[in-house]
N, C-alpha and C positions, 0 to 999 in steps of 0.2 A: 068736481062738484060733489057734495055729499047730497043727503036724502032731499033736502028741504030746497034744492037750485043755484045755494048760493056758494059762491066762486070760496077756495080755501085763502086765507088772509096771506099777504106774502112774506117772505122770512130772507131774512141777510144770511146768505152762505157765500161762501171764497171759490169764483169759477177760476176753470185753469182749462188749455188746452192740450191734447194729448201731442206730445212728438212726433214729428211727420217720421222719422226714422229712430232705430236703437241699436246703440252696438249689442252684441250677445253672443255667446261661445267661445270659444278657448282663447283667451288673450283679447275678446274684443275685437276679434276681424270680421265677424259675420255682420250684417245688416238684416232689419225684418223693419217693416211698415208698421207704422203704430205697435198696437197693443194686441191681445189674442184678440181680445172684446170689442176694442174701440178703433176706428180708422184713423191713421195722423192727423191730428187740425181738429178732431173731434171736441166740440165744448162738453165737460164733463161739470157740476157741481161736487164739491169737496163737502159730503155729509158730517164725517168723523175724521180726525187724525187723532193717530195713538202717538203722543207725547215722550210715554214711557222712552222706547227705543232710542229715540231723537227724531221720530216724523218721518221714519223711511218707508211707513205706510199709511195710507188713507184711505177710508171708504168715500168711495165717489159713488153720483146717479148721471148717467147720459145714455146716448140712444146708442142700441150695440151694435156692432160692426154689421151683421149682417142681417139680422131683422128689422133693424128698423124701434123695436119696443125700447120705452126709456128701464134700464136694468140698473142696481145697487149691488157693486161687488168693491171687494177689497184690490186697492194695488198700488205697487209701488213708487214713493213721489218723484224717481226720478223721471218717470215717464212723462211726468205732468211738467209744463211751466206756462208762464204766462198768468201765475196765480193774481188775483184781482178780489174785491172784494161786491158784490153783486145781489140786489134785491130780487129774486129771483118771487115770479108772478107766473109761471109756468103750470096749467093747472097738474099736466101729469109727473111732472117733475116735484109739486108736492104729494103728490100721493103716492111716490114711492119713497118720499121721504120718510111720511109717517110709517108707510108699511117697516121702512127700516129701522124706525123706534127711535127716531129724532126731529120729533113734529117742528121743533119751537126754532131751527137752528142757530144760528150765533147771532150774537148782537151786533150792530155796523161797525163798534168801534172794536172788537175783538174779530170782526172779521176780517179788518183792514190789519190790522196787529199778525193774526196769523197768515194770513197771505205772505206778507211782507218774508216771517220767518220758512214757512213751506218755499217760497221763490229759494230761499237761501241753505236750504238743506239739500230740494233738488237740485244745484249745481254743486255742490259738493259730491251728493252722490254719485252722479253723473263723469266727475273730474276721479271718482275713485274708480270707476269702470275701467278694469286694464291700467294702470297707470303709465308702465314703463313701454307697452306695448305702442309703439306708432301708428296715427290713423294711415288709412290706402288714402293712395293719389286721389284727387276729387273723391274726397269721401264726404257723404251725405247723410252723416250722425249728427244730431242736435247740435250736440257742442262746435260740431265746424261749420255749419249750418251757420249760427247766429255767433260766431268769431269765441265762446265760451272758453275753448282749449288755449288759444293764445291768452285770453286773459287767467289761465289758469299755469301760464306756463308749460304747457304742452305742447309735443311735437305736433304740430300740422300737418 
């Protein structure tokens, strides 16, 4: 709410959920839960994505792992999937948007547009994690998780 009572207008951003698991360290054998910031399965909205690079990072807003407060930081899209396009009516969820100096966010039809391309950069990234290295027996990385690795042609 600002001064006057009334609710902020709602704005089309691209949500996505954090990965319940990630591979990370030498060859991709280690596993860690979500994100430093975000717990797996956390909904996060997608404030910014930097294009430049090819979308291997976004700034997201969601609530942080361990306090609870909705936070804006930078990170990587492989962490994210489930990218969607989403009228987001949250009031504290817009006023960290504005705090992060993207009041107005995307329009529905570039939000639906970029979803679609963030979904498809994050399994790339993701499929580039270790490539030649083998997942462990029941292992519980995103990608084996929702079958990613076989459709990427990787070892299971």
């Amino acid at each position: 709410m600002d001064e006057s009572g009334a609710l902020p207008e709602p704005v089309w951003l691209v949500a996505a959920n954090v990965v319940a698991w990630r591979r990370c360290g030498a060859g991709g054998r280690e596993l860690r839960p979500g994100t430093k910031s975000f717990k797996g399965g956390a909904k996060v909205y997608v404030a910014r994505v930097y294009w430049g690079p090819g979308g291997d990072r976004v700034t997201v807003i969601g609530r942080a792992r361990h306090t609870s407060r909705w936070i804006a930081i930078d990170t990587a899209t492989r962490h994210l999937y489930g990218f969607r396009p989403k009228l987001v009516h949250t009031p504290r969820a817009l006023e960290r948007l504005t705090e992060a100096g993207h009041p107005h966010g995307f329009g529905a039809e570039f939000a639906a547009t970029a979803s679609a391309a963030l979904e498809a950069y994050a399994r790339q990234y993701r499929a580039e994690i270790a490539p030649f290295s083998p997942h462990p027996d029941r292992c519980l990385c995103h990608a084996c998780l929702t079958g990613e690795s076989a459709e990427a042609g990787q070892v299971a």
